[in-house]
C-alpha positions as CSV (number, residue, x, y, z in Angstrom):
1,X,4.9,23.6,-108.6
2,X,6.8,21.0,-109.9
3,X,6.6,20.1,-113.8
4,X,8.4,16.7,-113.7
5,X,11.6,18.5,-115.2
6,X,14.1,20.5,-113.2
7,X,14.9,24.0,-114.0
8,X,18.8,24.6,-114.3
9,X,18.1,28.0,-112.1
10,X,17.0,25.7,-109.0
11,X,21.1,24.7,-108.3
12,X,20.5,21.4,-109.6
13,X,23.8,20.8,-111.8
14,X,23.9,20.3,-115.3
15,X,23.5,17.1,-116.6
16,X,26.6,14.5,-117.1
17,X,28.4,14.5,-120.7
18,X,28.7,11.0,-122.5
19,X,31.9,9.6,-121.3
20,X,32.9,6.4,-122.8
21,X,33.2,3.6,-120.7
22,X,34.4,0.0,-121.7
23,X,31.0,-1.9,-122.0
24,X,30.5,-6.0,-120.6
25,X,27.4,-7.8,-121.9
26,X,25.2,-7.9,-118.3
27,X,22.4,-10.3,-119.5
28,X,21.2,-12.4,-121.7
29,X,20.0,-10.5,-124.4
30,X,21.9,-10.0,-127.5
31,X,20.1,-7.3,-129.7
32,X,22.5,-4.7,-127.6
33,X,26.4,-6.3,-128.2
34,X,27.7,-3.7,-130.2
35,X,30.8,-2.3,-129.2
36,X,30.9,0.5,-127.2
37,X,33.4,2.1,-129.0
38,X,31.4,2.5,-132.2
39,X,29.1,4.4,-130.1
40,X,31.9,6.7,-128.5
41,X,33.4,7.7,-132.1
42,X,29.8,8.4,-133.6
43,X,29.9,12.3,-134.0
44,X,29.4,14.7,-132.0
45,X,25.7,15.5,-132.7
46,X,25.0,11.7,-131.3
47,X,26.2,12.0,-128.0
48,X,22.8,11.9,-126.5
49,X,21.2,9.2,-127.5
50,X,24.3,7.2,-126.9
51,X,24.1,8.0,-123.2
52,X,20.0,7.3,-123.2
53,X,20.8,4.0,-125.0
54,X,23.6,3.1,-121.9
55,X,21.3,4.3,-119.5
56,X,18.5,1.7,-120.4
57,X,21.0,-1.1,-120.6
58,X,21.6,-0.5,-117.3
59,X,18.4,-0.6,-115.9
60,X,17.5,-3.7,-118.0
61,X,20.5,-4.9,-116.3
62,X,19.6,-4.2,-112.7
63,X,15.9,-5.4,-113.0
64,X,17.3,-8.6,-114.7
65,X,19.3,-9.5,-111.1
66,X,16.2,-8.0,-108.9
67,X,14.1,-10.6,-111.3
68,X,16.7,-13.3,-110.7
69,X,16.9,-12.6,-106.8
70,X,13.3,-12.3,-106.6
71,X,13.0,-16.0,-108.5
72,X,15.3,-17.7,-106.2
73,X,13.8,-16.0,-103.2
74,X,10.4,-17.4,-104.6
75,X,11.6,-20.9,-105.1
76,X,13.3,-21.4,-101.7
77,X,9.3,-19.9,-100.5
78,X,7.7,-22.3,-102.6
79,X,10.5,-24.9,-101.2
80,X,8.7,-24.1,-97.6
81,X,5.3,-24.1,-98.7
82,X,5.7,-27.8,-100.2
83,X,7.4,-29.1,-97.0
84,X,4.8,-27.5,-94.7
85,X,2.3,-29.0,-97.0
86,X,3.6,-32.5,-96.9
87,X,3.7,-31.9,-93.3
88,X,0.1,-31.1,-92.6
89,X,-0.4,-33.6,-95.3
90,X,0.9,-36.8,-93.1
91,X,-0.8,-34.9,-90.1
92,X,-4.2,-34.8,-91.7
93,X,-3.7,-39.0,-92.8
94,X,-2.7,-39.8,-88.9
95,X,-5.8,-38.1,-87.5
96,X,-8.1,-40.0,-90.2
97,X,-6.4,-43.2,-89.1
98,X,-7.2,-41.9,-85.6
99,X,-10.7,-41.5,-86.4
100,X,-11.3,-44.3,-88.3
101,X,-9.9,-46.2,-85.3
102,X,-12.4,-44.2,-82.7
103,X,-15.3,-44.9,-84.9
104,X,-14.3,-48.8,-84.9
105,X,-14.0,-48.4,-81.0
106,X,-17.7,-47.2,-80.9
107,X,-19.4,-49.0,-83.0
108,X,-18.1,-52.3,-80.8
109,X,-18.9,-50.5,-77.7
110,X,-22.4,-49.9,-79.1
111,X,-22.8,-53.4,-79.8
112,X,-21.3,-54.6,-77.0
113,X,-23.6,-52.3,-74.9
114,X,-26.7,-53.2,-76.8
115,X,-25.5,-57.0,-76.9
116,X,-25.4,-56.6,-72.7
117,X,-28.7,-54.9,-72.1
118,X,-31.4,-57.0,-70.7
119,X,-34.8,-57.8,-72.0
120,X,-37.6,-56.1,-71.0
121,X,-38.8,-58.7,-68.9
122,X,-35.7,-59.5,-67.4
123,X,-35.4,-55.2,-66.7
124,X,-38.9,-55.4,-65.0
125,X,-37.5,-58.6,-62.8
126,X,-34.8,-56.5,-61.5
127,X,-36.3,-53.7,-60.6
128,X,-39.1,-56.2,-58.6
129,X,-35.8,-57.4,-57.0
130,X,-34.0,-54.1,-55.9
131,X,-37.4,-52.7,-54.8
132,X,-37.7,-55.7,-52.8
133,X,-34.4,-55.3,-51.6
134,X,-34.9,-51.6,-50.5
135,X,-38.1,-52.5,-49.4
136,X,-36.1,-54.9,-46.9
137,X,-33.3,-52.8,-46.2
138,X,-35.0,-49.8,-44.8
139,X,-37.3,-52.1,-42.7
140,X,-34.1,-53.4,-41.4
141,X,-32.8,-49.8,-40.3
142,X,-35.7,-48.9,-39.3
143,X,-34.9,-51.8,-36.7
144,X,-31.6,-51.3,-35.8
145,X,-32.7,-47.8,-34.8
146,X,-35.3,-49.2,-32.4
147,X,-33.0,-51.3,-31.1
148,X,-30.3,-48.2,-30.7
149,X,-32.9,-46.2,-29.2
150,X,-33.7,-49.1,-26.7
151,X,-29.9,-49.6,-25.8
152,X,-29.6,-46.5,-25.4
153,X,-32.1,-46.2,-22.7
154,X,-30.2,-49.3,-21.1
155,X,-26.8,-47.6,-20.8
156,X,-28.9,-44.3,-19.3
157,X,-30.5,-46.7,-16.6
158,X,-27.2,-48.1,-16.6
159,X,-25.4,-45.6,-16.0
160,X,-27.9,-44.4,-13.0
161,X,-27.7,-47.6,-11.4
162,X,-23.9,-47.8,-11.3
163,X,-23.5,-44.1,-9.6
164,X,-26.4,-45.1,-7.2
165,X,-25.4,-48.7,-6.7
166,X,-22.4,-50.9,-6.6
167,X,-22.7,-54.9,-6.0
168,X,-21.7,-54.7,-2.5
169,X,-23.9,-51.7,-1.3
170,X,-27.1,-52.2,-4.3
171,X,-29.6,-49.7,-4.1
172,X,-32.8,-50.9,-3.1
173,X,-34.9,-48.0,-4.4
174,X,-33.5,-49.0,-7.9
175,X,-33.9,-52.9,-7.2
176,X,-37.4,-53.4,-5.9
177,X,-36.8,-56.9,-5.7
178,X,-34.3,-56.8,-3.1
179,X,-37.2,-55.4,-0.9
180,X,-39.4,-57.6,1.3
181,X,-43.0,-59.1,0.2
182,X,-44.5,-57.1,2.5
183,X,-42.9,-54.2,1.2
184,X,-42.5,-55.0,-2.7
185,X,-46.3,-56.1,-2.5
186,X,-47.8,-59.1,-4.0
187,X,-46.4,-60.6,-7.0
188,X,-48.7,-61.3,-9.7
189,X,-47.8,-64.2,-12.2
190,X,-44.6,-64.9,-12.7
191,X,-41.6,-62.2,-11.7
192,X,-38.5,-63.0,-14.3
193,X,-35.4,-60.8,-14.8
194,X,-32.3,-61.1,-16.4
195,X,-28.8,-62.7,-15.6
196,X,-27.6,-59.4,-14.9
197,X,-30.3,-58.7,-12.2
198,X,-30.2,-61.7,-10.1
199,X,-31.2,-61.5,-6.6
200,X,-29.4,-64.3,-4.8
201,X,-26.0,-63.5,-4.8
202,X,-26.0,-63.5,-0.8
203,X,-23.3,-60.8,-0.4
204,X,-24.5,-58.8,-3.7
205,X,-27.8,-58.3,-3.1
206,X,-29.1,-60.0,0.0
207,X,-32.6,-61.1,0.5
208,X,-34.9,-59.4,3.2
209,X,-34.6,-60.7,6.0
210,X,-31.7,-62.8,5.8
211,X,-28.3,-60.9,7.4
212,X,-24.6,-62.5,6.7
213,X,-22.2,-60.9,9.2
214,X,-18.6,-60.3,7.6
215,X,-15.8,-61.6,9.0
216,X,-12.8,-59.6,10.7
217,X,-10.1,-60.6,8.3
218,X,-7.0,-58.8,7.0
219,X,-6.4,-58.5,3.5
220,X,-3.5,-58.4,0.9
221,X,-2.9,-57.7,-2.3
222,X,-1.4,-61.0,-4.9
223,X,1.2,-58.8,-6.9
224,X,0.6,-61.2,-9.7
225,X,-2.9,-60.6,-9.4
226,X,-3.2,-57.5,-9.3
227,X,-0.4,-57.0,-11.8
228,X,-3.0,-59.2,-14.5
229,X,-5.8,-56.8,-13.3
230,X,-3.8,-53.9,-14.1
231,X,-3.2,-55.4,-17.8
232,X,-6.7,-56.1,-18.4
233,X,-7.9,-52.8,-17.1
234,X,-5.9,-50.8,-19.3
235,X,-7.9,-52.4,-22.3
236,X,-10.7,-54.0,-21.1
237,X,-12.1,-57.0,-22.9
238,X,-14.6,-60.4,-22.7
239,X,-12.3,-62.4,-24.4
240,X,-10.8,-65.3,-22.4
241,X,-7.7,-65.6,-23.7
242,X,-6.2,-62.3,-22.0
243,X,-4.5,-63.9,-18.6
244,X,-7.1,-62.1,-16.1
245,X,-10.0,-63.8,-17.7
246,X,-8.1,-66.9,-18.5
247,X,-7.4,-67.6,-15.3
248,X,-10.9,-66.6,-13.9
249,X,-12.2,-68.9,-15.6
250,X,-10.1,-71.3,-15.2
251,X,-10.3,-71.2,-11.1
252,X,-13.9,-69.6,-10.7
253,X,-16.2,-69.7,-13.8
254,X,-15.5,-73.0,-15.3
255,X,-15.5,-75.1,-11.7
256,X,-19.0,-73.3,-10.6
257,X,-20.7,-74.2,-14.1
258,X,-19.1,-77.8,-14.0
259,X,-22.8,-79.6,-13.2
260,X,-23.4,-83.6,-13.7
261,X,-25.5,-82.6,-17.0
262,X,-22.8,-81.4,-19.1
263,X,-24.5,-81.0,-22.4
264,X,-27.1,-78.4,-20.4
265,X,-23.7,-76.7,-18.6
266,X,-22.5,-76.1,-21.7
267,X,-25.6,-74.4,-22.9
268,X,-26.0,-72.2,-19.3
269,X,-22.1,-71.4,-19.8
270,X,-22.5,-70.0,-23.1
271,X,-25.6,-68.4,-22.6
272,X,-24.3,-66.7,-19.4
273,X,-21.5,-65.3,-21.0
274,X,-24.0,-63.8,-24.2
275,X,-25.7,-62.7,-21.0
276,X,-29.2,-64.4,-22.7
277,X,-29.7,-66.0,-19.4
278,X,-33.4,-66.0,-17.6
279,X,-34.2,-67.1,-13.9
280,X,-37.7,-67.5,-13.3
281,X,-39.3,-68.0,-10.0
282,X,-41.8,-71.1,-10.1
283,X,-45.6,-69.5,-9.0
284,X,-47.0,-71.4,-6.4
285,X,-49.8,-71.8,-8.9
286,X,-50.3,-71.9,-12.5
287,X,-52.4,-68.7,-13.5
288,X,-55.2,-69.8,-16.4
289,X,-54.6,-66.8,-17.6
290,X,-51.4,-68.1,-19.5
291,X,-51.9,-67.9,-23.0
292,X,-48.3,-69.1,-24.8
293,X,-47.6,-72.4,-23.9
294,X,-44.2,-73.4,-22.5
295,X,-42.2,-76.6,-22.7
296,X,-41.4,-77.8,-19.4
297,X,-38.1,-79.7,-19.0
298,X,-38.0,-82.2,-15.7
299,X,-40.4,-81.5,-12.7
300,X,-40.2,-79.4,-9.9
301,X,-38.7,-81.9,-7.3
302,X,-35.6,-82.6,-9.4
303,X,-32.6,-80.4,-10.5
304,X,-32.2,-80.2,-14.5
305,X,-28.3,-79.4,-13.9
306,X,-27.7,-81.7,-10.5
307,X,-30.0,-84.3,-11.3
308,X,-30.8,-84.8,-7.6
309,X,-34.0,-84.6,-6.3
310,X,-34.4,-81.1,-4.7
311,X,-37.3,-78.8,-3.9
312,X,-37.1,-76.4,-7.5
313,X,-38.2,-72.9,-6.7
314,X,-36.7,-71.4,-10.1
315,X,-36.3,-72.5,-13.6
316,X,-33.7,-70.9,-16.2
317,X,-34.6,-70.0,-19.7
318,X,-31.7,-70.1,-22.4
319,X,-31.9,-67.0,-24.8
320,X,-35.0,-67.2,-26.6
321,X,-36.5,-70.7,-26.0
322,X,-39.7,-70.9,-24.3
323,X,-38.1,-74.6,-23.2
324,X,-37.9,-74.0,-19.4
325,X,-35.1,-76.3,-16.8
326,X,-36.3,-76.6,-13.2
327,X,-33.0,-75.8,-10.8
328,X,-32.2,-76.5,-7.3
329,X,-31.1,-73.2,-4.8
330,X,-27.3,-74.5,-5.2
331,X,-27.5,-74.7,-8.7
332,X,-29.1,-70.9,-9.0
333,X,-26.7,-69.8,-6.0
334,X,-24.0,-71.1,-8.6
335,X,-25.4,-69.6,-11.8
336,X,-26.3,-66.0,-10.1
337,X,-22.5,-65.8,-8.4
338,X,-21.3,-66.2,-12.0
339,X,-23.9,-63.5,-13.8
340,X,-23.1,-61.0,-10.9
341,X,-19.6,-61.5,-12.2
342,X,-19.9,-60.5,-15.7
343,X,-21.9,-58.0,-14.8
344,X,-19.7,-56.7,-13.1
345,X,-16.8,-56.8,-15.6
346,X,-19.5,-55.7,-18.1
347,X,-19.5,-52.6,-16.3
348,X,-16.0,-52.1,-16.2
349,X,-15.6,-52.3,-20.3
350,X,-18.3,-50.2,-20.8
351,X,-17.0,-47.4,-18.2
352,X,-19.8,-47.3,-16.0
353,X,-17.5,-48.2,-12.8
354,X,-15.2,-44.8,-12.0
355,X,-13.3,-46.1,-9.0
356,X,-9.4,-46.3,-8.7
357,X,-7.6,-50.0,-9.6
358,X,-7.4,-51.3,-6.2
359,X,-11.1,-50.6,-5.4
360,X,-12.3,-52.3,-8.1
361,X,-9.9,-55.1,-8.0
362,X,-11.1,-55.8,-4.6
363,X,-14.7,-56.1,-5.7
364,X,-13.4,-58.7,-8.1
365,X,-11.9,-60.7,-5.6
366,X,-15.1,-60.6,-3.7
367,X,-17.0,-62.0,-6.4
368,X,-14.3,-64.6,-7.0
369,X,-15.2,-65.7,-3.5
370,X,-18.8,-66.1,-4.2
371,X,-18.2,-67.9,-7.1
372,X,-15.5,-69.8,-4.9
373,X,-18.5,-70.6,-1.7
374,X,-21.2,-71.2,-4.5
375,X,-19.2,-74.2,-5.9
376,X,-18.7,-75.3,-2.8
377,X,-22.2,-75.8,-1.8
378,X,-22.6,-72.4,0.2
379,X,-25.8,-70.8,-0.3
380,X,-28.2,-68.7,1.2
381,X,-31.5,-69.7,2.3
382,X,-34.4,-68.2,1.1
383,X,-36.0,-65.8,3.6
């Protein structure tokens, strides 16, 4: 066990004899500047404390440099610690300016907000309006989809009667008018159809009865023609700027709607191209049974377009007037050579027609021709 003091039997050598040693003043304290050498030549019998007494003054001396060492190494930290602190200290007075500015921002936002906010009776006004807007809105889709669902229908039927029928071979099954009175049955009131169902068109759709025999006649192609055709086909359109149309209506369309009344052309032009047109047939009798009541423009026994005086079996009805014109056979034999070629051409943009170019342009010309008899006076008689 070990008493704090070691044993000269444990090998541990003896300890060292007082040697004397030139002694320096380490520090700064002055109660120990005697000289060494009085110390050395003390007598014998004072040898040990002489030793103790350097021993201590060395000790003194080391923990004076550790004290030193450990000062500067505390002032350099302290150094640190002051800089860091500044630091943190400009950091924490550039956020407070930060959020000083952020509360500034909202409190103008607030009041800007609050400044913008309507009354309460102009907030109850505007909700009448958007409810009244909604209200108005959905009755308007709930429109347009009727009237999707109904053109929808029309493309179907359409699309039947274009596989089934073409202008030059119609399909009487599908077009009950082209059949005879004895075989359509009575009429009752009065039979109207559109523009785009006209039954006069002599070569189109024939009337019963009444047989034109086609002529032996060779055919060629126009190359410039054609070549327009070919241009137009690839992108199909109604406007009558492209050179197809242009000069269609230039040579066909504009010469056959080219009556004495111009200001009522005009309107039967336009109103055949929106395909809005309606050709009546005039009843032999007015039915009491009649409830709206139309306006009647001219008589029967003059021509609203011509101006002549011609037996009127039809009347025309522009879009969605109930103001009625009384036309002569020419005239309708003009209008219905026109319709049957927008139809036509209708059928074409839509895709409804799959035949190759030549077919189709051929059909053109045909109708071109009617268009071309038509204006020239060329009608059929009714059967």
């Amino acid at each position: 066990m070990w008493s704090g003091q070691p044993h000269p039997d444990e090998g541990h050598p003896p300890p060292l004899e007082a040697v004397p040693v030139p002694w320096k003043s380490v520090g700064p304290c002055k109660s120990h500047r005697e000289s060494p050498r009085g110390l050395a030549e003390t007598p014998g019998g004072e040898e040990g404390p002489a030793a103790a007494q350097l021993d201590v003054l060395r000790l003194r001396s080391s923990s004076m440099e550790i004290r030193e060492k450990g000062s500067e190494f505390l002032k350099e930290e302290l150094h640190k610690a002051q800089k860091e602190l500044k630091l943190k200290d400009e950091e924490c007075e550039r956020l407070s300016k930060v959020r000083e500015q952020l509360e500034r921002e909202l409190e103008e936002l607030t009041a800007s907000l609050f400044e913008s906010l309507p009354s309460p009776q102009e907030a109850h006004r505007m909700v009448r309006e958007a409810n009244m807007k909604q209200a108005a809105s959905e009755k308007q889709l709930k429109e347009a989809r009727g009237k999707i669902d109904m053109l929808q229908a029309e493309v179907s039927a359409l699309k039947t009667l274009v596989l089934t029928s073409t202008p030059a071979s119609p399909n009487r099954e599908l077009h009950p008018q082209l059949l005879s009175p004895t075989k359509a049955g009575p009429r009752k009131g009065h039979l109207r159809h559109k523009s785009t169902g006209s039954t006069l068109c002599p070569a189109v759709c024939p009337a019963a009865g009444h047989t034109l025999t086609l002529d032996k006649e060779g055919k060629e192609v126009d190359t410039t023609l054609f070549a327009e055709f070919q241009a137009w086909r690839e992108s199909p359109t109604l406007d009558k700027t492209c050179p197809f149309l242009e000069r269609v209506y230039r040579e066909d369309v504009g010469p056959c709607l080219d009556f004495t009344m111009q200001e009522l052309s005009a309107l039967v032009r336009a109103a055949v191209e929106d395909n809005t047109l309606t050709i009546e047939p005039v009843a032999s009798q007015s039915l009491p049974t009649v409830k709206v009541a139309t306006v009647e423009r001219g008589s029967t026994n003059t021509c609203a377009l011509s101006g002549l005086a011609r037996a009127c079996c039809h009347r025309i009805r522009l879009g969605d007037s109930e103001s009625h014109y009384y036309i002569s056979p020419s005239s309708r034999a003009r209008i219905t050579a026109v319709c049957n070629f927008f139809t036509y051409i209708r059928y074409i943009q839509q895709g409804l027609v799959r035949q190759e170019a030549e077919p189709m342009f051929w059909e053109i010309t045909r109708l071109r021709k009617e268009m071309s008899l038509a204006k020239l006076g060329f009608f059929p008689q009714e059967a």
